[in-house]
C-alpha positions as CSV (number, residue, x, y, z in Angstrom):
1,X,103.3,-76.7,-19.0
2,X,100.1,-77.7,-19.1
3,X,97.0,-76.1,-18.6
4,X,93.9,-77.3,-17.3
5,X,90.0,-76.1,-19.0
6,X,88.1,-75.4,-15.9
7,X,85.4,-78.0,-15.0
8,X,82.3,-78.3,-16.8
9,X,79.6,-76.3,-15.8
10,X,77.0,-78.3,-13.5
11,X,73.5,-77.3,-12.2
12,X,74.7,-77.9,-8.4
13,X,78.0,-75.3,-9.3
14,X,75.6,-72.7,-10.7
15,X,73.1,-72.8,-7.7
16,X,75.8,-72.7,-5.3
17,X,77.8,-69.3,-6.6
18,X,74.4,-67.8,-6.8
19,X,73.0,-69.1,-3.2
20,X,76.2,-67.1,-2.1
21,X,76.1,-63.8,-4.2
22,X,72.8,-62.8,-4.3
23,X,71.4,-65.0,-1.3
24,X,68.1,-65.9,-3.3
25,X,64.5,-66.4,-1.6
26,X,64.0,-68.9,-4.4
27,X,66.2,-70.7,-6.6
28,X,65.9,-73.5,-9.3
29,X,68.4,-74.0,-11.6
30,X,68.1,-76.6,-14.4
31,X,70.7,-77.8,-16.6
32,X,68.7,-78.0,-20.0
33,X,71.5,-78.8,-22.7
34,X,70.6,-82.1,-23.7
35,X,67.4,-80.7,-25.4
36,X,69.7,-78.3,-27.2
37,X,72.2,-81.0,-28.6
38,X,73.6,-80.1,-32.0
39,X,72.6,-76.5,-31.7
40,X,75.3,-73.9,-31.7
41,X,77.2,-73.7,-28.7
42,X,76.5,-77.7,-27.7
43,X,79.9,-79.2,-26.5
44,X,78.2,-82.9,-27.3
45,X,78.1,-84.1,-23.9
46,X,74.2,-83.5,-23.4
47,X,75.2,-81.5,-19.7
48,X,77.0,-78.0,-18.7
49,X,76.2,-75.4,-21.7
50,X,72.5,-74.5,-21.4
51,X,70.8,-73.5,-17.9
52,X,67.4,-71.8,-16.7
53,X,67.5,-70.0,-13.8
54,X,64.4,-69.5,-11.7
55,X,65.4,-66.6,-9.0
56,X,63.7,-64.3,-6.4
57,X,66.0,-62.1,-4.4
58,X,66.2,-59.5,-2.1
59,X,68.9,-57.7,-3.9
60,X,66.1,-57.4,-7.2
61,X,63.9,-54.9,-5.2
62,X,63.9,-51.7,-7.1
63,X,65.8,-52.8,-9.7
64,X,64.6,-53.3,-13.8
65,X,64.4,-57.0,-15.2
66,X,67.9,-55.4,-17.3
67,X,69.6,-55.0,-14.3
68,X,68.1,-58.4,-12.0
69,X,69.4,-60.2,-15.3
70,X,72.8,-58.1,-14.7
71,X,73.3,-59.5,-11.7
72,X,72.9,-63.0,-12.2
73,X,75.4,-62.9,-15.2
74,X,77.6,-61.3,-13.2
75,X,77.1,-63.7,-10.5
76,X,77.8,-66.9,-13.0
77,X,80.7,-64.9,-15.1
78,X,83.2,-67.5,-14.4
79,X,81.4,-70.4,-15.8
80,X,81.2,-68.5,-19.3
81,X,84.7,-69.3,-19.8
82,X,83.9,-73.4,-18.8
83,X,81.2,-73.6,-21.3
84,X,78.1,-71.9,-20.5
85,X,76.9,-70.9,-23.3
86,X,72.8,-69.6,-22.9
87,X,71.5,-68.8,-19.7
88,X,67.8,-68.4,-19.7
89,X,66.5,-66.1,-16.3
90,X,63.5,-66.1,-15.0
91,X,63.0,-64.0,-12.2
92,X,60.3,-64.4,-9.8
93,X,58.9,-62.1,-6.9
């Protein structure tokens, strides 16, 4: 038996799980890993490890920046395993 690695992480993937879980206001999502080839976590392809995340959503209103950033990791969880390796947030109001 065989088993599959799930696909690679893609900016379009990202924006679409969080469009759906925390129905953003604003969202940018930018697939940055080429500028971080050879660091640590890098899987060589230039594409899928390293995101920013520009966010403003209605489910961030009386919460701390500790717990917005909670909620977008949660939202993305599934793409750790598939390669995502640094997620920088930036959340706007």
């Amino acid at each position: 038996m065989t088993h599959s690695s799930p696909p690679i992480p893609t900016a379009n993937a990202l924006e679409t799980t969080l469009r759906l879980a925390l129905d953003p206001s604003f969202l940018e999502v930018i697939d940055e890993s080429a500028a971080h080839a050879g660091h640590s976590g890098a899987n060589g392809l230039g594409y899928g490890t390293h995101f920013r995340v520009r966010i403003a959503s209605p489910l961030f209103a009386g919460r701390n920046r500790v717990a917005q950033h909670r909620l977008v990791y949660d939202a993305l969880r599934e793409f750790t395993a598939a390669g995502l390796h640094a997620l920088a947030i930036e959340v706007r109001n």
